[in-house]
TIROZA-281226 format. One record per residue (C-alpha): y, x negated, z. Coordinates in steps of 0.05 Angstrom, whole numbers, plus 5000, padded with zeros to 4 digits. Layout:
N
YXZ
...
//
This chain:
204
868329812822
875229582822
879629492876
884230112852
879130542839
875730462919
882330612938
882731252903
876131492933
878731272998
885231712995
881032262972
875332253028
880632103079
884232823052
877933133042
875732923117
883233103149
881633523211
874633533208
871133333276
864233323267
859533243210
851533183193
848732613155
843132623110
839032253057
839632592995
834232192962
828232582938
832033162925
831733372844
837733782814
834934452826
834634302910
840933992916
844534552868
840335022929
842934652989
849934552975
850735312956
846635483019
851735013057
858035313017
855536073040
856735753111
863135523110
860534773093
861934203037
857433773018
859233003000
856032402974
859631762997
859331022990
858430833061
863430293062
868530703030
867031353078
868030893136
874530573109
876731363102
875431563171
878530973211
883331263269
881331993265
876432373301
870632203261
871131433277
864631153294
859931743258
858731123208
852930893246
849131473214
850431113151
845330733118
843330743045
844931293009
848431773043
851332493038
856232813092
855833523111
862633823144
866534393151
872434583194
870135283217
863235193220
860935043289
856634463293
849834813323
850535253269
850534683221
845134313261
840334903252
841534953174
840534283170
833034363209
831434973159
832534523110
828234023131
822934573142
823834813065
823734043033
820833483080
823533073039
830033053067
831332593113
836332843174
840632193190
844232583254
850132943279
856132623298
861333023338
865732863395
863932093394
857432143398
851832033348
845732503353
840832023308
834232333266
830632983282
831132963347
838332973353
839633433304
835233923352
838333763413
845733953380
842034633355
841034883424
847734793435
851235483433
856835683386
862735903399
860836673399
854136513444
858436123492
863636663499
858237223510
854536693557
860536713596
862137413599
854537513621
854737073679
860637413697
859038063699
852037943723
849637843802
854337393839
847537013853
846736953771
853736683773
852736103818
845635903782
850035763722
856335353758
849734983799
845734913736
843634293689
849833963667
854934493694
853334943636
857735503654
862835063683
863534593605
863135213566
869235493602
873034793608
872034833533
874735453529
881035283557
881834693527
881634963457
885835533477
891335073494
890334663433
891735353398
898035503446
894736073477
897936343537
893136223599
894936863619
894337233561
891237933557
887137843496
880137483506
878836963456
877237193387
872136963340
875936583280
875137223220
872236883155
877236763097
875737013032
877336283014
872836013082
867735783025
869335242980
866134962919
861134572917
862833742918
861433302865
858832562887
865332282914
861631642899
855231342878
//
């Protein structure tokens, strides 16, 4: 492959990855036309591309943004599941039902945040992670629950109450919300366009 023609790929991953902070890797060996046409319409019904990459050249693509350092996942061949609305349990437990419907597939990991979730096991541990719309009714419960019920959450593993509404802030003022805004924080309303077309192989 010649020089101009990596770069090409390059420009178009790096586009095609612009704003995207978390994706799943997996091995797309193994799967025949038929289950790959199936999984990347199941993925495109949830908001999800999917994209085969030359390693080298994904990593080359990524360098600087958010996604720096997901490359570990990356070994052999290699296709990258992402979408910007999406949230990433959702996309962790799609990628398990996959791996329930064709063993086959081998689950590489998540990356999101910095950190790499590697194999099946960290693909489950992101899927217990609640969504956006979980977290926000988690909240709400808590608060409108016992005071006792309250406390158990701010005192239990990990702070779990207390992250999920630092990360509600945080995104809020990412999106310029007003802190002291009447509205509560809405779910993000599907697009008609919030699907798009399938990917061909960016790269072999």
């Amino acid at each position: 492959m010649s020089k101009y023609v990596k770069n090409l790929i390059t420009k178009d991953l790096t586009k095609r990855f612009d704003g995207v902070e978390a994706v799943g890797v997996i091995n797309p060996r193994g799967l025949d036309a038929t289950k790959n046409n199936a999984l990347r319409r199941k993925m495109r019904e949830n908001g999800l591309r999917v994209t085969v990459v030359k390693n080298s050249l994904a990593k080359r693509a990524v360098e600087g943004s958010k996604l720096t350092g997901f490359d570990k996942l990356l070994e052999g061949p290699s296709a990258i599941i992402y979408g910007k609305e999406t949230s990433i349990s959702t996309l962790a437990r799609l990628l398990l039902d996959e791996k329930k419907a064709n063993e086959k597939i081998e689950l590489r990991g998540i990356f999101f945040d910095g950190e790499v979730y590697t194999g099946d096991a960290g693909v489950k541990t992101v899927s217990t992670m609640p969504t956006r719309e979980e977290a926000i009714s988690n909240v709400l419960s808590a608060l409108l629950g016992p005071g006792k019920k309250l406390a158990a959450a701010l005192k239990g593993p990990g702070g779990t109450l207390g992250a999920v509404l630092k990360t509600i802030e945080t995104k809020a003022k990412e999106r310029g919300d007003s802190p002291d805004g009447d509205a509560a924080p809405a779910a993000a309303a599907p697009t008609a366009d919030a699907a798009p077309a399938a990917d061909a192989p960016a790269a072999s």
